[in-house]
N, C-alpha and C positions, 0 to 999 in steps of 0.2 A: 349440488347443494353448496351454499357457502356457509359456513361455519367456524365459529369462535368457539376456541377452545380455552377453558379455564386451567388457572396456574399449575395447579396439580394436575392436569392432563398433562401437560409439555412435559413434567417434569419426569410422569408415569413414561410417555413417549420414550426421555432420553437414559431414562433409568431401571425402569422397571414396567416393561411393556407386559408381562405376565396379570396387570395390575385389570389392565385393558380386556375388557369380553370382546368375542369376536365381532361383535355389528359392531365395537364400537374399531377394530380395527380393521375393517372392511370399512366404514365409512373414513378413516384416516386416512388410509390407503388405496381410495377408487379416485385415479388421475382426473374424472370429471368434478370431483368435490374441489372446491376455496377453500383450502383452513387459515385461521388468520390465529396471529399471538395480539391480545391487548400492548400495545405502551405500559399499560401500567400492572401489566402481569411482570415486566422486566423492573418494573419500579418496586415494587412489591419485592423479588427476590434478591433486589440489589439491596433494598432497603434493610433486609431479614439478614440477609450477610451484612452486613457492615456491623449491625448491632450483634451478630454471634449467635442467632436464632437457626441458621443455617446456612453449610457449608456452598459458596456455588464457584467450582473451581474451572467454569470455562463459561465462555462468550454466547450469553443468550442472543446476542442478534448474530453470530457468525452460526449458530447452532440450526436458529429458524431459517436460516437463510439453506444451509446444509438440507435441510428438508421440506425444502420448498413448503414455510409457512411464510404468510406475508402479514409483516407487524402495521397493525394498525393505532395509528394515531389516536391521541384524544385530543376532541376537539370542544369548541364553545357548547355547540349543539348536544353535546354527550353531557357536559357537565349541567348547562340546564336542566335538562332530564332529571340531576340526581333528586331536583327542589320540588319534584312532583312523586319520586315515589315512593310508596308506603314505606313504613320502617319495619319488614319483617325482616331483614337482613341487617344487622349493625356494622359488620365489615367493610371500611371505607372499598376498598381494593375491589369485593367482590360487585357493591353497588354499582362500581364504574365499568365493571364488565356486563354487567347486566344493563348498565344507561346503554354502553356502545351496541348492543347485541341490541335490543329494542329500537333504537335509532337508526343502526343500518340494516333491519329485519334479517339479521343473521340468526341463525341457529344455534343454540349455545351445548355445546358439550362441556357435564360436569356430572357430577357425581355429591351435590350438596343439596339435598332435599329442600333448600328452602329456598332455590333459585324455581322451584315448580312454581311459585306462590307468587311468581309475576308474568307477568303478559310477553313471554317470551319462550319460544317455544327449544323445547330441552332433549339434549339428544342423552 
């Protein structure tokens, strides 16, 4: 399975894997799954640090890279997407995760009820 995982998953991953139920660390950790990091899941906490929202005191691409997640780009085709889909979700961040997750019919792992409410299938 290839799967995108959402910001608070990584973060659960490098911080607090207790956070994590077992399917969802069983599917983390079965060598056949693709987990991928959004681009803009790193923009997002870079962004959050800078302003003082939250502390991130080590290298999310040397992190993913460390656990064999592979960061996936945002592209034209991701951000088109945003212009078509409904507005149950108002968070720029998570919309783009959901554009990329739809666009590259990835799986998305999260834990935000209102990623159910698009056409995008949620682990």
């Amino acid at each position: 399975m290839k799967m995108l995982i959402d910001t608070h998953i990584f973060l659960w991953m490098l911080s607090s894997p207790e956070k994590l139920n077992d399917k969802r660390h069983y599917e983390l950790e079965t060598p056949a799954n693709e987990i991928f990091l959004s681009a803009m899941s790193i923009a997002e906490l870079m962004i959050k640090h800078s302003i003082g929202k939250i502390l991130v005191n080590f290298d999310p691409l040397e992190m993913a890279k460390k656990m064999r997640i592979e960061v996936l780009n945002f592209s034209g085709a991701h951000a088109m997407l945003l212009g078509q889909l409904p507005l149950h979700h108002k968070d720029p961040f998570d919309r783009m995760i959901i554009a990329q997750s739809i666009v590259n019919r990835l799986h998305l792992m999260s834990d935000d009820p209102k990623f159910l409410e698009y056409d995008c299938k949620v682990v």
